[in-house]
SELUMLUM-439295 format. One record per residue (C-alpha): z, y, x. Coordinates in steps of 0.1 Angstrom, whole numbers, padded with zeros to 4 digits, always signed. Each point is the difference from the previous one (the first is absolute). Example, Ala and Ser with C-alpha at 12.3 -4.5 7.8 and 13.67 -1.06 7.14 Angstrom:
REM SELUMLUM-439295
+0078-0045+0123 -0007+0034+0014 
This chain:
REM SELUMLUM-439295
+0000+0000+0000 -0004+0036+0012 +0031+0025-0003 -0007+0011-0033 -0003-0037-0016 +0028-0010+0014 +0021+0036-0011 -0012-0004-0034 +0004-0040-0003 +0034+0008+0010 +0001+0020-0030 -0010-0020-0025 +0016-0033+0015 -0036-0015-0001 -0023-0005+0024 -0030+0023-0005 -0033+0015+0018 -0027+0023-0002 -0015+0007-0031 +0029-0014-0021 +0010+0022-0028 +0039-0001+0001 +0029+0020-0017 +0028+0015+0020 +0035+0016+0000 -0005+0032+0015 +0029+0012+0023 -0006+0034+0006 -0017+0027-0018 -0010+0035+0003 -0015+0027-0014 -0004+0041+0005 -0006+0032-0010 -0036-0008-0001 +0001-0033-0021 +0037-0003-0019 -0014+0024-0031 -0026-0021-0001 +0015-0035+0002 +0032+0015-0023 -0027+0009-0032 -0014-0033+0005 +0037-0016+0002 +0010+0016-0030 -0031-0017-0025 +0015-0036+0019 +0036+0003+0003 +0035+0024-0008 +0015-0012+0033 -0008-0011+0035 +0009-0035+0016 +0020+0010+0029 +0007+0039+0003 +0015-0013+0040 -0034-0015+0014 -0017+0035-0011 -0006+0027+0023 -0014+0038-0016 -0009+0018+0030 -0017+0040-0002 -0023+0000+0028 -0035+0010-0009 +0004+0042-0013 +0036+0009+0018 +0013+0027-0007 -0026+0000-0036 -0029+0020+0008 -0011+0003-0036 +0009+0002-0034 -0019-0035-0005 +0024-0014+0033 +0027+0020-0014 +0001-0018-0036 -0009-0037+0013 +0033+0000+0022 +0017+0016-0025 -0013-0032-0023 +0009-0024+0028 +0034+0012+0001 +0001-0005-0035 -0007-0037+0007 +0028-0003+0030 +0027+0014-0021 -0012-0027-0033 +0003-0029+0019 +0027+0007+0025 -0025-0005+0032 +0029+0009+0025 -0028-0005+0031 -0014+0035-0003 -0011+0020+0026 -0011+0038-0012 -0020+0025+0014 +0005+0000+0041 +0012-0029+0008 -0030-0020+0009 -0034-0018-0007 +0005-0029-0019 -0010-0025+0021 +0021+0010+0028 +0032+0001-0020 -0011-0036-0010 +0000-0009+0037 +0035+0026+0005 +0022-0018-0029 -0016-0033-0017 -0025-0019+0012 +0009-0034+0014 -0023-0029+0013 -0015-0027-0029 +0004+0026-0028 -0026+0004-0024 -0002+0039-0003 -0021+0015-0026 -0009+0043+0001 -0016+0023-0021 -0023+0008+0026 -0022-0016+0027 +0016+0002+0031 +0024-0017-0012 -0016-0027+0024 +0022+0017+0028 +0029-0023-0005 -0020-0029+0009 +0012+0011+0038 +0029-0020-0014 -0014-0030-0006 +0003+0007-0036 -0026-0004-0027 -0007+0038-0010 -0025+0013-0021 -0011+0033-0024 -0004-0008-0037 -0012+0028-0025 +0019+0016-0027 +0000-0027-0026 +0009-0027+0020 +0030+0020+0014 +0011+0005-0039 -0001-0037+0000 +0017-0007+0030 +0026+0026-0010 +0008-0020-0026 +0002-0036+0006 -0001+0003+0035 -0026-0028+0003 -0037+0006+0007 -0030-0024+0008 -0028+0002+0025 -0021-0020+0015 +0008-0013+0033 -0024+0020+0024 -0019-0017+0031 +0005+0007+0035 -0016+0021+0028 +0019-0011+0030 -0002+0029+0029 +0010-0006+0034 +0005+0029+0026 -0001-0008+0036 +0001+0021+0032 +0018+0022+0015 -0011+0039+0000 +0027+0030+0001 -0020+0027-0011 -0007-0023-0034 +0024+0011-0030 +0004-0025-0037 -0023+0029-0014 -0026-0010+0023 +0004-0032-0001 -0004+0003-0046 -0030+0018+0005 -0017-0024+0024 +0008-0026-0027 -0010+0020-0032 -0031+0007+0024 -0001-0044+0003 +0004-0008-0032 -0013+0028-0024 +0009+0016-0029 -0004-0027-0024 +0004-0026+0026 +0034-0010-0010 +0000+0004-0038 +0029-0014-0014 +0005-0020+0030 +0033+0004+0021 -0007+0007+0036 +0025-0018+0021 +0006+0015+0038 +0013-0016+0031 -0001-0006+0037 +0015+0012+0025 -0008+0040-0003 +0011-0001-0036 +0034-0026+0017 +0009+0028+0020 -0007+0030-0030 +0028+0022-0011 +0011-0002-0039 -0019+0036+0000 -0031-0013+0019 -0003-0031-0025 +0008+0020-0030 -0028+0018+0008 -0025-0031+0002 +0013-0013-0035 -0005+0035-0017 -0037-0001+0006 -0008-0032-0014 -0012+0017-0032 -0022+0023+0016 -0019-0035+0009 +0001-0008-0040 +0032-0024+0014 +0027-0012-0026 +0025+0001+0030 +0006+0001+0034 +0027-0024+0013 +0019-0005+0030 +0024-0030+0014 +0034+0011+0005 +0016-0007+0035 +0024+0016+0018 -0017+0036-0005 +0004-0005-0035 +0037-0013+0004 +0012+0027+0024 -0014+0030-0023 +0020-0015-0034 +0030-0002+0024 -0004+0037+0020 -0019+0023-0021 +0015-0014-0037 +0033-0015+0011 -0005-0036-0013 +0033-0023+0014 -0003-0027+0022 +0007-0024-0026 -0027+0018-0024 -0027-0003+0031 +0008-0041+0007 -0008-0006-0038 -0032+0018+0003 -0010-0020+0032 +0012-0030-0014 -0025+0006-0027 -0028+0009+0020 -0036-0012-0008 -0023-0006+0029 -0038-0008+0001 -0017-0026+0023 -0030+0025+0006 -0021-0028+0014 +0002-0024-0034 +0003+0028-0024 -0027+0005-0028 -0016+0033+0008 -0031+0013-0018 -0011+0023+0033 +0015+0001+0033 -0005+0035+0020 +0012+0005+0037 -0002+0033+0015 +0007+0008+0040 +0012+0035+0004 +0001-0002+0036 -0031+0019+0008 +0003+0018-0034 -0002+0038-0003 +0021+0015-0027 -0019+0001-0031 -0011+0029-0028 -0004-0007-0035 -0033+0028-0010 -0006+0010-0038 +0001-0017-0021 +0016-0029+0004 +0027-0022+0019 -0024-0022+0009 -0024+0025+0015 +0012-0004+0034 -0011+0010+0034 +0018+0000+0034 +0014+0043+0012 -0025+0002+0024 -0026+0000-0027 +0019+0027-0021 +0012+0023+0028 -0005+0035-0002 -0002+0000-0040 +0012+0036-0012 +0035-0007-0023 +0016+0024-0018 +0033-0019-0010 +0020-0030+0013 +0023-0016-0022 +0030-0024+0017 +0019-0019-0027 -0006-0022-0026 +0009-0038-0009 -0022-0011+0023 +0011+0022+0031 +0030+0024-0011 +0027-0022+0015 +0022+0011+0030 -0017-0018+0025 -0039+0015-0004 +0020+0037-0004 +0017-0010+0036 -0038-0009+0012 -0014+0032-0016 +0029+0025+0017 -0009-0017+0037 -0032+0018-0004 +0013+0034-0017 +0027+0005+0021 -0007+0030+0020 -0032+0006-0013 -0012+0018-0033 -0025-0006-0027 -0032+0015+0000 -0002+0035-0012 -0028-0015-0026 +0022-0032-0015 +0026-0002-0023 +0024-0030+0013 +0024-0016-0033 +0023-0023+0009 +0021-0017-0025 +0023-0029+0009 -0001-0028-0027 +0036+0001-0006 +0034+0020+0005 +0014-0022+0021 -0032+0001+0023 +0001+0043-0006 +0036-0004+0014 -0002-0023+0029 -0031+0022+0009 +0026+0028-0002 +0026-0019+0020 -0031-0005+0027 -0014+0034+0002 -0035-0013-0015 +0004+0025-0026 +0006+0029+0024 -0030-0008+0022 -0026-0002-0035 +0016+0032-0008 +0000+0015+0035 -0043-0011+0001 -0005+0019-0032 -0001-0033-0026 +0015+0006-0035 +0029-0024-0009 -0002-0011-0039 +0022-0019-0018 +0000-0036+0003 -0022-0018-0028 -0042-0007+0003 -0006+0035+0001 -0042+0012+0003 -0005-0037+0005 -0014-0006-0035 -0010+0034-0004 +0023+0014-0026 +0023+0020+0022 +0007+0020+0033 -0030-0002+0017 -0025-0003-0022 -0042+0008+0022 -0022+0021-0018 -0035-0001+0004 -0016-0012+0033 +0035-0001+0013 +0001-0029+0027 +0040-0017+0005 +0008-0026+0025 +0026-0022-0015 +0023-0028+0008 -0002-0012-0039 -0018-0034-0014 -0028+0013-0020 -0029+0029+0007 -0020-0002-0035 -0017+0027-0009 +0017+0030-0014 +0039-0025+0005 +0009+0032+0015 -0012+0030-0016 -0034+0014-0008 -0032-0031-0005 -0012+0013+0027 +0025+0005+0026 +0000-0028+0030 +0031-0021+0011 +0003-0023+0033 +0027-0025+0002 +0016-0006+0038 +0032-0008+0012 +0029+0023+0009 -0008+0005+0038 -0034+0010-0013 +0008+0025-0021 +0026+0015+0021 -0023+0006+0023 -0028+0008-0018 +0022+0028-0020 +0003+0013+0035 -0037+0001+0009 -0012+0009-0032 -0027-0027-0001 +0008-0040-0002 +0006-0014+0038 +0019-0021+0018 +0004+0018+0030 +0035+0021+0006 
């Protein structure tokens, strides 16, 4: 079996593979700002109540602070949902994107997770099954807390090599470049060797997140000791609480397991990589894009707003400033990441470089707030999608890179990878 067959047969108690249409107790699930009005009016035509008010999480994420009257009145509706059912794991305005205060507070290895948006797929960097449903589905899940799918194939990818100068973003783009936008369609994608062994949580969060962009159900991850020593540092999980977890750890023979594609990919002669408009899978290598004009460069997001890509943005900042032409946003993807930043002096070197510091959430990432292109505009950012007019005006231009790349090309004022 691959990871995901044997997470969900786990699940179910029966044995199950790929194409099986299965039902399953969800353990975990989430909606926000964006997507609890909707899933609540659908919720109240099925049910007066939800199944478990304590495996719910309400986060505000998407328009923090409300940018609009429209922003203003569906958090205002979502709150009105919260304080119904008793959801006591709410996090308002500020506190973080969802996903990341999923990975901060809950998420635990072999959980099925189920979010109200699509990269939800993030937690799969947990080895847990996790994976965006839309509005309906949610109101079902909300309340009876089952749901069913069927079970998706698998798209194992294997890193190899060994190249410094290569980041996770890199790396995701070099395999949405592989495998293609609709290469994966509801098809986990499953990654290992030894590059992805020796990941951070951060840097394999950041591989799982982009498995939609691929048309991917999920993105999954083995735990290991990584995995173990994050739940014990970062969330303050006991020892006791971390043997149970190992003791219930599912491992894959990758040599016998039934994959529908296998994918290697050798960074060690790899250049870091550029998503061009208009899509994630429209990849080329820097050297190809250098010298492109940019007018913005946005550091943040789910897929690269946690502490350790704002610690590999500030190494290029520091003592330097933005480009008199560039407007630099950084917003960490949660409080505690703003504070440790803080703590660090990250903050003070953005600041000191010229950026604008905005408060933690997705921010100009889906176009609806604080950072929004108008037309022509061109924005190098370290988000997971560049579709035309995500950001702003139909006819603005976004590039996707990773953090050291749009440090340093905030600096230049054009994309480069050259300090």
């Amino acid at each position: 079996m691959s990871l995901v067959e044997k997470i969900l047969s786990k699940k179910t108690g029966e044995d199950i593979s790929a194409g099986d249409s299965i039902e399953v107790e969800v353990d975990l699930a989430m909606t926000h700002d964006g997507t609890t009005p909707l899933t609540y009016k659908a919720l109240q035509e099925m049910s007066n109540n939800v199944w478990d008010p304590e495996k719910i999480v309400i986060a505000f994420d998407h328009n923090v602070p409300p940018n609009t009257v429209k922003a203003a009145e569906m958090q205002k509706l979502t709150l009105e949902f919260v304080k119904k059912f008793k959801i006591k794991k709410f996090h308002k305005g500020g506190e973080g994107i969802c996903h990341q205060i999923l990975a901060e507070n809950y998420v635990l290895p072999n959980m099925f997770i189920a979010g109200g948006d699509s990269h939800t797929c993030t937690h799969g960097a947990f080895g847990a099954f996790a994976t965006g449903f839309g509005a309906t589905d949610m109101a079902y899940i909300y309340a009876t807390g089952e749901t069913w799918i069927k079970v998706p194939k698998t798209i194992k990818v294997e890193i190899t090599g060994r190249n410094e100068n290569i980041s996770a973003k890199d790396i995701v783009l070099k395999v949405c470049k592989e495998i293609g936008r609709r290469g994966a369609t509801y098809m986990a994608i499953e990654y290992c060797g030894e590059v992805v062994k020796n990941m951070s949580m951060a840097s394999r969060m950041t591989l799982c997140n982009m498995a939609i962009e691929m048309g991917g159900k999920t993105g999954i991850i083995e735990t290991d000791e990584i995995t173990y020593n994050y739940l014990k540092k970062e969330r303050g999980l006991s020892d006791d609480d971390i043997n149970k977890l190992k003791k219930e750890r599912i491992t894959v023979n990758k040599d016998e397991a039934n994959y529908h594609k296998e994918v290697v990919i050798d960074i060690t002669d790899m250049e870091e990589q550029i998503a061009v408009p208009h899509h994630p899978d429209n990849v080329k290598p820097v050297s190809e894009v250098a010298g492109k004009a940019i007018d913005q460069v946005f550091i943040g997001s789910c897929t690269n707003g946690r502490l350790e890509d704002l610690r590999e943005a500030a190494k290029y900042l520091k003592g330097r400033r933005v480009h008199e032409d560039v407007k630099l946003i950084v917003i960490p993807a949660s409080k505690k990441v703003f504070l440790q930043a803080l703590k660090e002096g990250i903050i003070e070197v953005f600041i000191k470089a010229g950026a604008m510091i905005c408060t933690p959430g997705c921010g100009p990432c889906l176009g609806a707030h604080q950072g929004v292109l108008a037309e022509g505009e061109v924005c190098l950012s370290t988000t997971n999608r560049n579709f035309r007019g995500r950001m702003g005006h139909i006819n603005s231009y976004i590039y996707l890179s990773s953090p050291k790349i749009a440090a340093i090309s905030a600096v230049k004022g054009y994309i480069s990878n050259e300090i």
